[in-house]
N, C-alpha and C positions, 0 to 999 in steps of 0.2 A: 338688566340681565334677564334675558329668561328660560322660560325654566323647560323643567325635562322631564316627561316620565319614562325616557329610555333606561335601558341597564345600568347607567351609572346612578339614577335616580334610586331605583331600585335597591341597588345595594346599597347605598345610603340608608335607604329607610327601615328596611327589611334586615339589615347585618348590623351596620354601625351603632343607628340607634339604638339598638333593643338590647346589642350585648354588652353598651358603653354606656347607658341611661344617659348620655350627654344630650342636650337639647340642640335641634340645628340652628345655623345662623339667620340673623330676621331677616324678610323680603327686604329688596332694596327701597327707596321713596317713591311711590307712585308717579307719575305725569299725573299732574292735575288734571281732573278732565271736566253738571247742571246740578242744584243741589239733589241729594236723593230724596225720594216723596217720604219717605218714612221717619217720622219725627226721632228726637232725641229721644233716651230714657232714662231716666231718674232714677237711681240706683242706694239703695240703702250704702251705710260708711261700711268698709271692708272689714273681714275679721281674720282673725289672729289665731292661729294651733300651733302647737309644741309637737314635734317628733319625737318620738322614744331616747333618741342623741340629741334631745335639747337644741334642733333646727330649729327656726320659729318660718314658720311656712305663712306668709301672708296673700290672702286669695278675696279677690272683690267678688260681689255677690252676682252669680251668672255667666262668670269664669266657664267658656269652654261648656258652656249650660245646653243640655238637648232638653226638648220642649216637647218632644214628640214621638214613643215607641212604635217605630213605624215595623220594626222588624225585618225581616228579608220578603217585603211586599214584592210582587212581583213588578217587572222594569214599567209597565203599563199603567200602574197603578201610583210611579213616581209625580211626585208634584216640585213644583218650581217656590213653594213655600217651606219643604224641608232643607234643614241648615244643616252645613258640614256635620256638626255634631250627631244628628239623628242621621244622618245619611253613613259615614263610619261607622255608628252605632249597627247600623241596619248592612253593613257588608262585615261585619266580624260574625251576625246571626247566618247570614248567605254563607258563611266559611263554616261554622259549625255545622250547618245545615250538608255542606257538601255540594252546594252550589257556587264553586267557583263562576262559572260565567256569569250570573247576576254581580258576585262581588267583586269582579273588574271593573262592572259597568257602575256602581253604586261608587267606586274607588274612584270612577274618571268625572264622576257629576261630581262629586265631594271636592275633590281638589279643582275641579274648575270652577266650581261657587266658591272656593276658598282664596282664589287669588282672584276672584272677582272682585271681594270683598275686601282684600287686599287694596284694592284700588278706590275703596272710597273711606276707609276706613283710617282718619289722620293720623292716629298714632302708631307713628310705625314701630315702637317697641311691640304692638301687639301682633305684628306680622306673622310671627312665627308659630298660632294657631295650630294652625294647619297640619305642621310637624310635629307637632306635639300633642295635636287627638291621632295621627296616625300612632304614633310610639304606646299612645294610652290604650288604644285598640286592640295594635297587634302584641303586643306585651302578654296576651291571655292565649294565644296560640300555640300550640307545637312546633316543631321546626319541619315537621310533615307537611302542614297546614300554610307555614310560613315561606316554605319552598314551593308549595303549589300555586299558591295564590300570586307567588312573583311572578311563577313562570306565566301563568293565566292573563298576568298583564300583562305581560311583552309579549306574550303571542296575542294580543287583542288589541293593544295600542299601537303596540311597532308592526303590525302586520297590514301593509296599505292594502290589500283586501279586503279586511273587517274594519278600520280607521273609518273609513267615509258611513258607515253604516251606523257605528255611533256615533259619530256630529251629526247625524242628520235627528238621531231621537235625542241627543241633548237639544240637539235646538228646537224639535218642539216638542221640549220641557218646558223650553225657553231659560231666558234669563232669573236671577232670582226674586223673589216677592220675598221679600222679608229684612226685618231691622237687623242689622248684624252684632245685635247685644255679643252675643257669644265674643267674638274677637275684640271688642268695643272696652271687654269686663277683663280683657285679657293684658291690658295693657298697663302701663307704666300711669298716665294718667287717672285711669282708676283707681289703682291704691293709692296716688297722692291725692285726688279730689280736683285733677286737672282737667276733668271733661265737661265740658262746658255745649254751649251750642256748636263750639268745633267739632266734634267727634268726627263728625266726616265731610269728606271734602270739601271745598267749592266751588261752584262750577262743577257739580259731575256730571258727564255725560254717560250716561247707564248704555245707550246703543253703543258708543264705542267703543264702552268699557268691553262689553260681552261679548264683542268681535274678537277684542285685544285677547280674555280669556281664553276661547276657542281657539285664535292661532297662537298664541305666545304657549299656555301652559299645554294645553292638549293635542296643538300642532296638528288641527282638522286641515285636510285639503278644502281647494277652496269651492265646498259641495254645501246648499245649504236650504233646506225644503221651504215652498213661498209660506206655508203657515207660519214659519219663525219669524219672518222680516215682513213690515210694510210692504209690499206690492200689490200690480196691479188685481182687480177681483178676477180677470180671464187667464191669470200667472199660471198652470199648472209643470208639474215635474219640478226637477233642479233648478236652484236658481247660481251659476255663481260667481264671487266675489272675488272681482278684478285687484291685483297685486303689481305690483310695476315691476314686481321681480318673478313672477308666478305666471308661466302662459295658461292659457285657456285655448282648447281645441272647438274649433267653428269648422261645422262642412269639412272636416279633416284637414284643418289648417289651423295651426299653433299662432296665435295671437300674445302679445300682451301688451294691453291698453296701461299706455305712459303716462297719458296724462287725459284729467275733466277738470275742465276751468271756466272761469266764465273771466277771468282776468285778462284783457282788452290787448294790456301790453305784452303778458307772454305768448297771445297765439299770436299778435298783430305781426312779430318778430316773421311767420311765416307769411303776410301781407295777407294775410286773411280780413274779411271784413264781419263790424258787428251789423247785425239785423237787426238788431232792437229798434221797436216803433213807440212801444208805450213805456212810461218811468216805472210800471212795476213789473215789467219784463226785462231779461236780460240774456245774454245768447251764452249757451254752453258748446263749448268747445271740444271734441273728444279725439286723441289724438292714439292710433295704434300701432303696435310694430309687427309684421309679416315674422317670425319664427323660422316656422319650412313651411311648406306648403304653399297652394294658389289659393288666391281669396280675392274677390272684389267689390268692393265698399258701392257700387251702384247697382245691383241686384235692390230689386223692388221687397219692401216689407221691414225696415229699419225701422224701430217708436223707441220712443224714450216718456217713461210713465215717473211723475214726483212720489211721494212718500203720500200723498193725500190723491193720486188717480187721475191726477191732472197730467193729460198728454202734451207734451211739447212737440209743432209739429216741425218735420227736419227742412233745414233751409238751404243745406249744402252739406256735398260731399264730396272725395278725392282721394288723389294723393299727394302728400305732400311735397315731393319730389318725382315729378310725372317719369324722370326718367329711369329713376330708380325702383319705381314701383312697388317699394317693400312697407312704406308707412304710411295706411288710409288715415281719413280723419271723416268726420261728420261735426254739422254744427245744429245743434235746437234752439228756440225762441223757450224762455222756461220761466215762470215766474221767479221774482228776483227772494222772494220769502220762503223761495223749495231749500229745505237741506238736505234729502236724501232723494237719489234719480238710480230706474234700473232701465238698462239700454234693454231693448230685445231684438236678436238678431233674426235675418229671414227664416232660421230654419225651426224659429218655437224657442230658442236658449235664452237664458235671462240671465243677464250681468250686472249685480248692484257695484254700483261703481264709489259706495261712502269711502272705502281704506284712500283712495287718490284722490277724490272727491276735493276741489280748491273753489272755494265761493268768498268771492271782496265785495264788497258792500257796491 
C-alpha cells in the first residue's frame, strides 16, 4: 500500500490523531529487498512506569530516541545522518519559529526517512513510528500553528511546481546514514527481548529502497540531480528515472521506456539478436514506446554508462515494428556484473533505467 501525504493524509495526522490520542495502523510488511551496513545494537532490558490511572506504560530504552538537537537548522545545513526523530523535533522548532516552509520540508525528509526505514526495519509491529513522533510533535501546537503547517504541506507537496524542487534536495541529502535504533526500540520485539541479529532485513537493497521511498511515500516526479545517483562523472543537469508507467519528454517527444533486459528470450521474442562475444559481457536490450510526438532512435549520440562509468558501446538500434514506427529499441554490449545503467539520449538527458532494470545471470 502506499502511502500519501495528500489531504487525506493530512487530516489524518493533523485532525484525527491529535483530537482522538488513537495511534495509526502499522506500515504494511516491507518486500524484502542487501543487508544494511549498520550493525545491530545491544539495548539495555526495557523499563516499566505507572500512569497516575495505574497504566503500566512499558517503553524499551531508545523508543522513538532523538540523538541530535538539531533545531530549525536551516534546509542547507540538513544531513542525511539525522533521524525522523531530530528531524520532527527540528520542524515543531521551524513552527514555533514561524518558519513554515522549512517545516514542510523537514516534515517531507522525516517521513521519507521514516518509511525508508520502514523497509529495512523487520519488525513490523515497530512501523508505526512514524505516526506516532508526528502525533508527539504536533500535540504542542495550536490549531493556528496546526492549520498552517497543513496547509504549507499541501501547497508544497501537492503543488507539482514546488514537488520536483524538493526531490531534487532530498536527494542530495541523499538517502539515510544511520542505524534505525529509534524504530528498532519501538517495537514489539524490543520489549520481549526478540531482537536478535534480525532487526533488519535481509537482503536489503538500500538503492532500491530509497527510490521506492521517494516515489511510493513522497511521490517525486521522475526528476533526480546526478550527485544523488551513481552516474557518469560528465552527467550534468537532471537525470531521470525511467517508469513503464511514467513517460519522459525527449526532443519534445513523450517516451516511456518498457522494458531493459538483457534476458535473451524475452527480446529474442522480437528476433533480435545477442552480440555478446566475451563471457563477462552480455547485451542489454532497451525497448521504448512513442507517446505523441516524433523521435528517432538513429540520430547519432545514444551511450549507455554502468554504475562504475564503464560505457557499453551501442550495437543496434530501431524499430521494433518498422511499420508502425511507434517502438524504438537500442541494444549495448554491458558487462554482465553491471547492476545499475543510465542511457543518455542525444540531446544531454539522462535516464537511470534501475525501477525496469531486468538482469538474469
Amino acid at each position: 500500500m502506499n502511502k500519501s501525504i495528500g489531504s487525506k493524509f493530512l487530516a489524518f495526522v493533523l485532525l484525527t490523531v491529535l483530537m482522538s490520542g488513537c495511534a495509526p495502523a502499522p506500515t504494511p510488511v516491507p518486500a524484502t529487498l542487501m543487508p544494511s551496513p549498520m550493525p545491530p545494537t545491544l539495548t539495555p532490558e526495557p523499563t516499566a512506569t505507572a500512569t497516575p490511572g495505574q497504566i503500566t506504560i512499558i517503553e524499551a530504552p531508545g523508543n522513538l530516541e532523538s540523538t541530535q538537537d538539531i533545531g530549525c537548522v536551516p534546509i542547507s545545513g540538513l544531513k542525511n545522518t539525522f533521524t525522523p526523530p531530530d528531524l520532527y523535533n527540528g520542524m515543531t522548532e521551524c513552527i514555533n519559529q514561524g518558519n513554515y516552509s522549512s517545516a514542510a520540508f523537514f516534515f517531507a525528509l522525516a517521513g521519507t526517512y521514516a518509511y525508508y526505514d520502514t523497509l529495512r526495519v523487520a519488525d513490523v509491529t515497530a512501523h508505526d513510528a512514524k505516526d506516532v513522533l508526528i502525533q508527539q510533535n504536533v500535540r504542542s501546537l495550536d490549531d493556528i500553528q496546526r492549520e498552517t503547517v497543513g496547509l504549507e504541506i499541501q501547497n508544497t507537496l501537492e503543488n507539482p511546481d514546488k514537488l520536483p524542487a524538493v526531490c531534487d534536495e532530498l536527494l542530495r541529502i541523499g538517502a539515510p546514514q544511520y542505524h534505525p535504533r529509534y524504530m528498532i526500540q519501538h517495537g514489539m520485539n524490543a520489549i520481549t527481548g526478540g531482537n536478535t541479529e534480525d532487526e533488519l532485513v535481509k537482503d536489503f537493497d538500500s538503492d532500491a529502497a530509497w527510490i521506492k521511498a521517494l516515489t511510493d511515500y513522497i511521490h517525486c516526479p521522475n526528476l533526480a540531480p546526478s550527485s544523488a545517483t551513481a552516474t557518469p562523472e560528465s552527467a550534468t543537469g537532471p537525470i531521470l528515472i525511467a517508469r513503464s508507467d511514467v513517460p519522459i519528454t525527449v526532443d519534445g517527444a513523450e517516451l516511456l521506456i518498457v522494458m531493459a533486459t538483457n534476458d535473451i528470450i524475452k527480446f529474442n521474442d522480437q528476433n533480435f539478436v545477442d552480440f555478446t562475444q566475451a563471457p563477462e559481457e552480455t547485451t542489454l536490450y532497451i525497448e521504448a514506446r512513442i507517446v505523441s510526438g516524433i523521435f528517432d532512435p538513429f540520430v547519432r549520440g545514444f551511450s549507455l554508462t554502468d554504475e562504475n562509468g564503464t560505457e557499453g558501446p551501442l550495437v543496434s538500434t530501431g524499430w521494433v515494428d518498422v511499420a508502425a514506427g511507434d517502438k524504438p529499441f537500442w541494444e549495448f554490449i554491458v558487462p554482465k556484473d553491471s547492476k545499475s545503467f543510465t542511457l543518455r539520449f542525444p540531446d544531454g538527458q539522462l535516464v537511470k533505467l534501475d525501477l525496469i532494470l531486468e538482469m538474469v545471470p
